[in-house]
N, C-alpha and C positions, 0 to 999 in steps of 0.2 A: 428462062432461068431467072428465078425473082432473086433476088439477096436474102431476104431472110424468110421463112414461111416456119408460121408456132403452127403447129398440128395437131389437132384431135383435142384443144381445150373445149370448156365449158365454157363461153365466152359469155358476159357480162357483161352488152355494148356502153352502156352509161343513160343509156335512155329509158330507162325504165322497165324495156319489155323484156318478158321471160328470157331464160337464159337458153344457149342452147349450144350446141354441138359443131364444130368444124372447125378449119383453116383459116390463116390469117396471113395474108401472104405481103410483105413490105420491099418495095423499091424505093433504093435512095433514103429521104425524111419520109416520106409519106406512104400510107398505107392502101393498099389496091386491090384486095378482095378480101370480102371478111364473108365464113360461111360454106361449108360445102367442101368440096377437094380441091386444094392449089396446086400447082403443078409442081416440078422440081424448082431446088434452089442451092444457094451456094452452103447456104448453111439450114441447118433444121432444128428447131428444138422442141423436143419432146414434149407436151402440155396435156396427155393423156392422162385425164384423173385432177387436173388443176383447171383453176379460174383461171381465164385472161379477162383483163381489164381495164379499160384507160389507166392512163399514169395520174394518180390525184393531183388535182389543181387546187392546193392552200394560199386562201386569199387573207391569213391574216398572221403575218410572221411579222419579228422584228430582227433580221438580218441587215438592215441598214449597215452596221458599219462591220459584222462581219463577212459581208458580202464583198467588200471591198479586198477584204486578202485571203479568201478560204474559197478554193474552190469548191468543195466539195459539198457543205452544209449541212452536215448532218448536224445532229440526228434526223434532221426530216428526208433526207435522202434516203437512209437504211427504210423509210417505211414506205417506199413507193412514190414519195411526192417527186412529181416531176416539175412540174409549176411552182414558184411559189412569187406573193405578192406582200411587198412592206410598203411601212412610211404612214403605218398604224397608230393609232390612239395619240396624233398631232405631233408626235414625234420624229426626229431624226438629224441630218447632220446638214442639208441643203434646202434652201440657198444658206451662207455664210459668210461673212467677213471674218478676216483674221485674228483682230482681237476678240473674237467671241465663240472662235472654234471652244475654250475651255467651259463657257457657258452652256454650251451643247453638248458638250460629255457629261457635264454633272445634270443636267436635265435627263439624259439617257438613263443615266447612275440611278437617279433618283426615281424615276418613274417602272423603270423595267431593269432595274438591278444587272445590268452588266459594270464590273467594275470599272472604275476611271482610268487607274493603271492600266489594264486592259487595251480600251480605246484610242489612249496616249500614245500606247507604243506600237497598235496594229493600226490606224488611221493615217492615211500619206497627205493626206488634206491635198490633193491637185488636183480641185477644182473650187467655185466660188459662187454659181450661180446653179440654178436644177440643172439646165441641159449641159451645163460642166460635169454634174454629179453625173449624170445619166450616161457620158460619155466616157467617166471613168471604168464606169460597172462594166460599160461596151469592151473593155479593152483587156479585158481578163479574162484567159478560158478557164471555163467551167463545166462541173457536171451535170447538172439541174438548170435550168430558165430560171430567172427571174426579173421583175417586172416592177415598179416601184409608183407612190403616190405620193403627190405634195404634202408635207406636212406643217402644221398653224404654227409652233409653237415657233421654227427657224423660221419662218415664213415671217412672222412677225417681228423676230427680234433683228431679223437684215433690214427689215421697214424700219423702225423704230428705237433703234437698240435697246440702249438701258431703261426707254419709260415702256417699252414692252415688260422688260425684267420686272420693274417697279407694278405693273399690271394698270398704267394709266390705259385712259378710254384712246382709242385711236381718232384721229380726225379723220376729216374727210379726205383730205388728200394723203391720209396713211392707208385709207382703203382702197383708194384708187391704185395706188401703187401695190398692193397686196393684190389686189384683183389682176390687172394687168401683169403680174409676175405670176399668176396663177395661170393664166391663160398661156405666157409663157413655156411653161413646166408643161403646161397641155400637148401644146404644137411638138416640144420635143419627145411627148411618146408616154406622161404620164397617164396612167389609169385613173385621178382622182385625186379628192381632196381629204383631208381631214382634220377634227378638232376635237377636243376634249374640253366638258364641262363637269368635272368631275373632283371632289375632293377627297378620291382614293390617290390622286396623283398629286408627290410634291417631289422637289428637289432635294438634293442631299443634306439642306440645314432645315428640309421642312417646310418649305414654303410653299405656297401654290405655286401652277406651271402658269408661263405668262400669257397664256389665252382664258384662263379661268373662266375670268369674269367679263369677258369679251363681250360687247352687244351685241345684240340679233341683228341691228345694220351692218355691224363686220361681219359678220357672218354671211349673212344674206350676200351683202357685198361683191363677197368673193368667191360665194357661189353662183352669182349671175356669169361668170367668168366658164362654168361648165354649162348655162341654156345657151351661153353667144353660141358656143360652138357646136352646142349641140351632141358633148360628147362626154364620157367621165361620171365618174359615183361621188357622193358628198357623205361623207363617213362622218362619226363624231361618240364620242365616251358623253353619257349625260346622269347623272344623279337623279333628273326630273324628280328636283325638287317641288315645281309648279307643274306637274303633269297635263293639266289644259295649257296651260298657257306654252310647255313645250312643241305637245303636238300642234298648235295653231301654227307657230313660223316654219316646224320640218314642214308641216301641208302644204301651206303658202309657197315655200321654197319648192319644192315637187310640182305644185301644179305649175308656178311661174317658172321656171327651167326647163320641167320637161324630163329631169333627172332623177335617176334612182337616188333616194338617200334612204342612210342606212344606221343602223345604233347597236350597240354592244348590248345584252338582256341574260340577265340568269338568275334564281329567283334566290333570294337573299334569305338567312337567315331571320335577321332584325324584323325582317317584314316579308313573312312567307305568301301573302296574297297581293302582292306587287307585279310580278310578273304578268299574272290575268289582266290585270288591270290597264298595264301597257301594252299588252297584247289589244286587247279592247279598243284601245287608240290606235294601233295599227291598223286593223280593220276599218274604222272610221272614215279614216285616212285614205285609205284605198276605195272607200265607198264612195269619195269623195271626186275620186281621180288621180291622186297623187300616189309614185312608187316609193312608198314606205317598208321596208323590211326592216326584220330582228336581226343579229347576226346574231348566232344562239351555238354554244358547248355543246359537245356529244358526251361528256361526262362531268361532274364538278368541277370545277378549279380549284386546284387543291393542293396546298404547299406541304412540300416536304421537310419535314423537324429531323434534323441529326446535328450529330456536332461535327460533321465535315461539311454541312449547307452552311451556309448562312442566317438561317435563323432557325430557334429551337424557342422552349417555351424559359429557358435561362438567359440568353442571350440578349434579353430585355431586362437587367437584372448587372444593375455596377456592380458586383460581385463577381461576375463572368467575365467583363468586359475584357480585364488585361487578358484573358486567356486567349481571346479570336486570333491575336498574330501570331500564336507560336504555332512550333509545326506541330503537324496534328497528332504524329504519334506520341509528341509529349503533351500535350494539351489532354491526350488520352490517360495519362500518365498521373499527370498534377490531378484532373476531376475524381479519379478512383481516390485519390487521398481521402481518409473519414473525417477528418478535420474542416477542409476545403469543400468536400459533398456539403456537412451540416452548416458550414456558414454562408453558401450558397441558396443553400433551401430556406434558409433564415432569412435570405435577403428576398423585401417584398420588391415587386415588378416598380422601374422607373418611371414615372408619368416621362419626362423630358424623354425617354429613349423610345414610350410607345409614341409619343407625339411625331415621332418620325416618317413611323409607319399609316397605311391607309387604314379608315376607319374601323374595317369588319376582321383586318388583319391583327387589327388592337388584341380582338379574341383571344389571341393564343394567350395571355397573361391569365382568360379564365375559363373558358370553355375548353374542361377535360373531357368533358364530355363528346364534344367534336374532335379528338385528338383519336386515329385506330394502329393499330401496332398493323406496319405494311409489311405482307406476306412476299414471299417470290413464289406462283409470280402474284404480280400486287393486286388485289381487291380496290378498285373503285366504287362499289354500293357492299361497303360493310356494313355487318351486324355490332347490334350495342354490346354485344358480348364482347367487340374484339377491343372497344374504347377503353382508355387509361382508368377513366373515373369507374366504368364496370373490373375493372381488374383491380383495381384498389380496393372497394367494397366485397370483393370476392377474397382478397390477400390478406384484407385487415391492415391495408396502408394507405399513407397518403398517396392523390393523383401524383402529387409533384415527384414522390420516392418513386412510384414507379416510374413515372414518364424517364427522371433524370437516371435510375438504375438501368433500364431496359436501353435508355442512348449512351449510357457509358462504357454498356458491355462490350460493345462491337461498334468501330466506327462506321462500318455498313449496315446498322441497325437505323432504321425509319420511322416515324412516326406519320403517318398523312394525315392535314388536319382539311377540309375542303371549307375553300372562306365563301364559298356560293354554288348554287347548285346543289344542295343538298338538306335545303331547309327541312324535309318531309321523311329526311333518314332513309328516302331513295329515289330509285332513278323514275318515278313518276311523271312529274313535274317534267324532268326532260325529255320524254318518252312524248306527252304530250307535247310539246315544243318541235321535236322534233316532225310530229304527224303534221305540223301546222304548216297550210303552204305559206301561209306569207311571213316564214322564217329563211336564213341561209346559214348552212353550218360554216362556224369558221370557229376565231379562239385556238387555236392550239400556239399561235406564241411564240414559233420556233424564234429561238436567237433569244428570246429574253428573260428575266427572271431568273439565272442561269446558275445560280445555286440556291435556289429556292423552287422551281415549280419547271416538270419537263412533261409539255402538255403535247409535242411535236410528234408524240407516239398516236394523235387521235386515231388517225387512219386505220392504224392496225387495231386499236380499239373498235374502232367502229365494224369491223370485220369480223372479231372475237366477239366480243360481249354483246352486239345487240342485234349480229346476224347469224348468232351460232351458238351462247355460252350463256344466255341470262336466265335465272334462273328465280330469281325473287319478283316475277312480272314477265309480261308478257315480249318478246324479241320484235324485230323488222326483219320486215321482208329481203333478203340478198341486196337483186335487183336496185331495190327502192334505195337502199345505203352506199352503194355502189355510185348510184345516179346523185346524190346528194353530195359527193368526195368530186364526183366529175365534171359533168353537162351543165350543173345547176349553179355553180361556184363559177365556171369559164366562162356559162352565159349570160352572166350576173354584170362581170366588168368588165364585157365583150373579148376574149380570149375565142375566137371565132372558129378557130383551124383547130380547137382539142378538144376533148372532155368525151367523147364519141368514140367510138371502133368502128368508123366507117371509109368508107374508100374515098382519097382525096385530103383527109384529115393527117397530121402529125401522126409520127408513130412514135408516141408517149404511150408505153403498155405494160402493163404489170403482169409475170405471171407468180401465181402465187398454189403455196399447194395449203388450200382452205384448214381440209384437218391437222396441221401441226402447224399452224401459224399460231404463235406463243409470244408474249409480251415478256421480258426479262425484267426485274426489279432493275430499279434504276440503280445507276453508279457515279459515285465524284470522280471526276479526270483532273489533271491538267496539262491542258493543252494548249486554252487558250495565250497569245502575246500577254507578256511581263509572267509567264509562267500560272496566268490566272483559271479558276480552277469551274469548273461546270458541270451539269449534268448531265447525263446520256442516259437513255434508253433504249435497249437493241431490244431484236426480237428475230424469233425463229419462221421461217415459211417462205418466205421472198426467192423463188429458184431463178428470176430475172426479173431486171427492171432494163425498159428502153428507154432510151430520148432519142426521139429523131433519126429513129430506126438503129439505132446502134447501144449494143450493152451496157450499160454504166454498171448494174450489178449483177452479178450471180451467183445463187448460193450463199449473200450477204456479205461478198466480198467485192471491193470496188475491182473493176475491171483497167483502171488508169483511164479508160476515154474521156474525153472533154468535149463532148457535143452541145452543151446546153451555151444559150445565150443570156442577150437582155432583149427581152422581149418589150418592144415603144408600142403603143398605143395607136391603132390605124395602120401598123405593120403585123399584124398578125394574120 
């Protein structure tokens, strides 16, 4: 008599190979026959006509500090993720000292848009060093796993304080200590390190984050800290401003460690033939000896413009500004005024308010043309038909009247403008990225940007649109997107015991019923502590999700259980 036995799916092991027909029978966490006919069990559920599939493993969320009081996690939870992995793009909350916990929220604020108030009021601060953090995340049940990585930018400023803030050079004995605190955060169970060299990221008045400008010896540094032990991923955001000169130290660092390093890539706007070109150096790199991978989007990244987000194409614009606090149905209220619409449209875009913003993000002040009216459910590779500036040239109006008409009408009305990934007006470019092995999807974000960009839905994207639904180009294969959500992501930062439907392995499994798995237009909530407000994305198909052999969802409804952990490093 097994415990749970799914019946007669189409099972989708994570491995690549054809899909196929049978039983899946679970004792306990773990799973013990996949294939064929199980015996009886306590419980059955019907999978006749649906995929089973691992439970996706997302290795690039920023749940750092809402992990700490939400069990739950959604929205990556509603799309099957059962894994998931932060402490991305050099950010987050450990190690700390106490006067500098409010340095670390407005660093959070400012690079990944969760508000300050937010974090203020849901952050218990009880702990001070990583394995303090790590032991806090331990101590809360939850529905989902999750698993965390050292990040630079606290990393640095518990080193150094305020001439990290300042972005002095570190000396030698600040690396020392930055390394040996990294090696730390290793042995308690992190997966890895990371840094950002990027001037998409600044703080809340604008500034760079305090690893910017860090040198290749910090760097390197405190990545010798994952060859000692022979363990751990070296992540990092880079501009590769000096393209040679970048790939020579990731190589170096690769071949002298031994370790996977890894970079965020998606082909830019500004410079549509960038992307190839680092890809080019990945290759190199690898030809070389060194584990160099892209981590690479399964669709644009692509912020959403309404007047209940965050940012809109006004909202850059002192004219707007007094209206952000008020509540939104009057905020709705005062912008229909004709008075207030034309001195708004009158008012040209702020240099000082785009200066806030990351570079390509500047866009929204002019590229209408990147701006598409989001359908339900939402269009990710829109036509130029559905754009502001094609709809003005067709209306006989300005972009700006219709952008600001079309967000007026309806505070559920969206605008998607994609600030990458969509240089070529479609999913090309990612198509190919996607075919390339020596890519790893991640990017979807969950936990950040949180009224601006809800990218946590990838999963179910990647299941709709590029295994089922595309229609302007050519799809993937099932199998192959399946395996790239599971095997390829767990195997990536050694998560050893998932990503597979095999006997001995987690029973992290997704059943899902393929033809009506449906993406929902996103929605503003508030849910978040201090009342603060974010986005969600549900979606239709999900008839179960497990962790650890036991339901967390069914039908898209939480079931209450609280199976999931914190998954340490060497405990998997």
């Amino acid at each position: 008599m097994h415990d749970i036995v799914i019946r007669s799916g189409r099972i989708v092991d994570g491995t690549g190979a054809p899909a196929f027909t049978g039983d899946i029978a679970i004792d306990g966490r773990r799973i013990v026959a996949v294939g064929g006919k199980a015996g009886p069990a306590q419980r059955v559920i019907d999978a006749d006509g649906m995929l089973v599939t691992p439970g996706w493993v997302d290795v690039h969320t920023h749940y750092d500090g809402q992990a700490t009081w939400d069990p739950t996690l959604a929205p990556s939870s509603w799309h099957g993720v059962t894994t998931i992995l932060f402490g991305n793009c050099s950010v987050g909350f450990a190690p700390v000292r106490p006067h500098h916990r409010t340095a670390l929220i407005e660093l959070m604020e400012g690079v990944e848009d969760i508000p300050g108030p937010v974090l203020a009021e849901g952050l218990k601060w009880d702990w001070e060093s990583f394995p303090d953090f790590l032991d806090a995340l331990d101590r809360l049940p939850r529905t989902i796993d999750v698993a965390a990585q050292i990040p630079h930018h606290p990393l640095r400023v518990y080193t150094m304080g305020d001439r990290a803030i300042r972005r002095e050079r570190a000396t030698a004995e600040d690396i020392v200590l930055m390394r040996n605190l990294t090696e730390e955060a290793m042995r308690a169970g992190a997966f890895g390190f990371t840094t950002s060299r990027t001037n998409a990221h600044k703080t809340t008045q604008g500034e760079m984050v305090p690893g910017r400008f860090a040198e290749i010896a910090e760097l390197t540094g405190i990545g010798s800290a994952l060859g000692e032990l022979g363990a751990g991923a070296f992540g990092m955001n880079s501009d590769f401003e000096d393209e040679q000169a970048e790939f020579e130290w990731i190589t170096q660092l690769g071949l002298r460690t031994g370790r996977p390093v890894w970079f965020l890539l998606t082909d830019r706007p500004t410079d549509p033939e960038r992307w190839r070109r680092i890809m080019t150096g990945v290759h190199q790199a690898r030809a070389e000896g060194a584990s160099v991978t892209a981590q690479i989007a399964g669709r644009p990244v692509g912020v959403i413009l309404g007047i209940a987000t965050s940012l809109n194409p006004f909202s850059i614009r002192e004219r707007y500004k007094p209206l952000e606090n008020l509540p939104l149905a009057e905020r709705v209220v005062r912008l229909r005024d004709p008075a207030l619409r034309q001195a708004i449209l009158d008012d040209p875009p702020s240099a000082a308010l785009l200066n806030r913003l990351g570079p390509l993000i500047q866009l929204v002040a002019t590229r209408w043309d990147r701006m598409y009216v989001m359908g339900n459910p939402p269009d990710y590779e829109p036509r130029a038909e559905t754009s502001v500036e094609t709809i003005a040239a067709r209306t006989n109006r300005s972009p700006a009247e219709v952008a600001y008409d079309y967000l007026t009408e309806n505070a559920g009305n969206f605008l998607f403008f994609p600030v990458t990934g969509y240089a070529r007006d479609d999913h090309e470019p990612i198509r190919e990225m996607l075919t390339d092995p020596a890519t790893l999807l991640g990017l979807g974000d969950g936990g950040a940007h949180v009224a601006q960009i809800v990218d946590a839905s990838m999963p179910s994207y990647m299941l709709t649109h590029w295994a089922r639904d595309r229609k302007r180009g050519p799809g993937l294969p099932l199998e192959f997107v399946v395996k790239r959500l599971t095997s390829e992501t767990a195997d990536f930062f050694g998560f050893s015991d998932r990503g597979r439907l095999q006997p001995g392995k987690r029973a992290d499994i997704n059943v899902i019923d393929h033809q009506r798995l449906q993406l929902h237009a996103p929605e503003v909530v508030n849910d978040l502590p201090a009342g603060g407000k974010r986005l969600v994305q549900r979606a239709d198909g999900y008839a179960a999700t497990l962790v650890a052999g036991t339901p967390v969802f069914e039908n898209g409804e939480h079931t209450g259980a609280l199976p999931g952990r914190l998954v340490r490093r060497g405990q998997v």
